[in-house]
C-alpha positions in Angstrom: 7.4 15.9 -9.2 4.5 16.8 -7.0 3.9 14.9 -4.1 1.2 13.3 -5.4 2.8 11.8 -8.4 5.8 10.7 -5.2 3.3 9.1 -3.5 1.7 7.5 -7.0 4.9 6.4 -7.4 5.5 5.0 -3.7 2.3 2.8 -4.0 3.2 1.0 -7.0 6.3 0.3 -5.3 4.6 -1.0 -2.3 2.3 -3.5 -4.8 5.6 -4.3 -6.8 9.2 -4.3 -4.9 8.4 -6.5 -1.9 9.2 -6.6 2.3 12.5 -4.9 2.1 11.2 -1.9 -0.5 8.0 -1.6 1.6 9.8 -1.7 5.4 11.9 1.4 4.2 8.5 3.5 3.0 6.6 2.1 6.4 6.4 4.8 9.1 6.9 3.3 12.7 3.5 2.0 14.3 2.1 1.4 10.8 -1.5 -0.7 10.5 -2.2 -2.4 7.5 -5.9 -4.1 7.2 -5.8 -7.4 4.7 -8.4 -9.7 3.4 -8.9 -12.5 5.2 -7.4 -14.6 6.9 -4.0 -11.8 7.1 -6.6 -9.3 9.2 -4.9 -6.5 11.2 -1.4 -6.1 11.4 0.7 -3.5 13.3 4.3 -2.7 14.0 6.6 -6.2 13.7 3.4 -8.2 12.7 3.8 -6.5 9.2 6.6 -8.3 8.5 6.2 -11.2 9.5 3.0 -12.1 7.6 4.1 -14.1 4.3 1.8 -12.0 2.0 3.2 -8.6 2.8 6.2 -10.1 1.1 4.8 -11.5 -1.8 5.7 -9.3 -5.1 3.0 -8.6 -7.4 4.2 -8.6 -10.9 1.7 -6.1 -12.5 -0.2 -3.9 -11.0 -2.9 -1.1 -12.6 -4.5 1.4 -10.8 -8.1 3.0 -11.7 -10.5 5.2 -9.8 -7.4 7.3 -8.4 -8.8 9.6 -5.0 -5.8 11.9 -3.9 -6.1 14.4 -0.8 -4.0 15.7 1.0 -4.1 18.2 4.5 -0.7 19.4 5.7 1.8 17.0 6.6 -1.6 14.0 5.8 -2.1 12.6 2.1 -4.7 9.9 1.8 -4.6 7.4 -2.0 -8.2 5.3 -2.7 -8.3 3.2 -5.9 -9.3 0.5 -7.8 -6.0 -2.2 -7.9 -5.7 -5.1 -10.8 -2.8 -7.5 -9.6 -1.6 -10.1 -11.1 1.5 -13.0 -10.1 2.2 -15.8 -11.8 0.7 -18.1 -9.6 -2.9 -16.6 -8.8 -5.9 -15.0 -10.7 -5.9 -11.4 -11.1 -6.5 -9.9 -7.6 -8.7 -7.1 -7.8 -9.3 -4.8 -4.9 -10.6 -1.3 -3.4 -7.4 0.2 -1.3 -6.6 3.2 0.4 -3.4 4.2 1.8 -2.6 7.2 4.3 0.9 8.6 4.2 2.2 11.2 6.9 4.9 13.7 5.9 8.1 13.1 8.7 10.4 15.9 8.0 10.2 15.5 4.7 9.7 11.8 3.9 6.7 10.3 3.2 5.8 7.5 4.9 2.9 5.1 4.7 0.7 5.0 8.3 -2.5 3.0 7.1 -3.4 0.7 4.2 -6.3 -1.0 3.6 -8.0 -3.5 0.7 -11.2 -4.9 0.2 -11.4 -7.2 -2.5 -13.9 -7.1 -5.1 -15.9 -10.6 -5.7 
């Protein structure tokens, strides 16, 4: 598997397996940008916030962007997620991931929803 298809693989997860999935693939000092009204969260924040945790039941991916420098891969895509309880959720994302040792870990993820 090439580490694009791991990190392919890693942001489903993220979308799909919840907090306790998406604390262990976090690297320490992380920043994730949400719509509003989550905003900016960093470090202990992440977890805290109630829609970090929230489990998306499907999720498709379009418009896949990898790129990668050393131990630095950046993901940008078009996301289609759905839960039982909400309309689709459709939104532009990017995700950085930084290469500790070995293990990837996501540093930055960001959405912008589409209207």
């Amino acid at each position: 598997m090439t580490d694009e298809d791991t990190l392919w693989a890693m942001e489903e997860r993220f979308w799909t397996e919840g907090a306790d999935s998406a604390r262990s693939m976090t690297a320490k000092g992380a920043v994730l940008v949400f719509p509003y009204p989550v905003g900016i969260l960093r470090g202990n924040d992440i977890w805290r916030e109630s829609q970090v945790a929230q489990r998306w039941r499907t999720v498709a991916f379009s418009e896949h962007c990898f790129t990668s420098e050393k131990d630095v891969a950046i993901l940008a895509y078009h996301v289609s997620a759905e839960r039982d309880d909400t309309p689709i959720y459709e939104a532009l994302c990017t995700s950085s991931y930084l290469n500790d040792n070995g293990t990837w870990r996501r540093m930055v993820h960001q959405q912008t929803p589409l209207s």
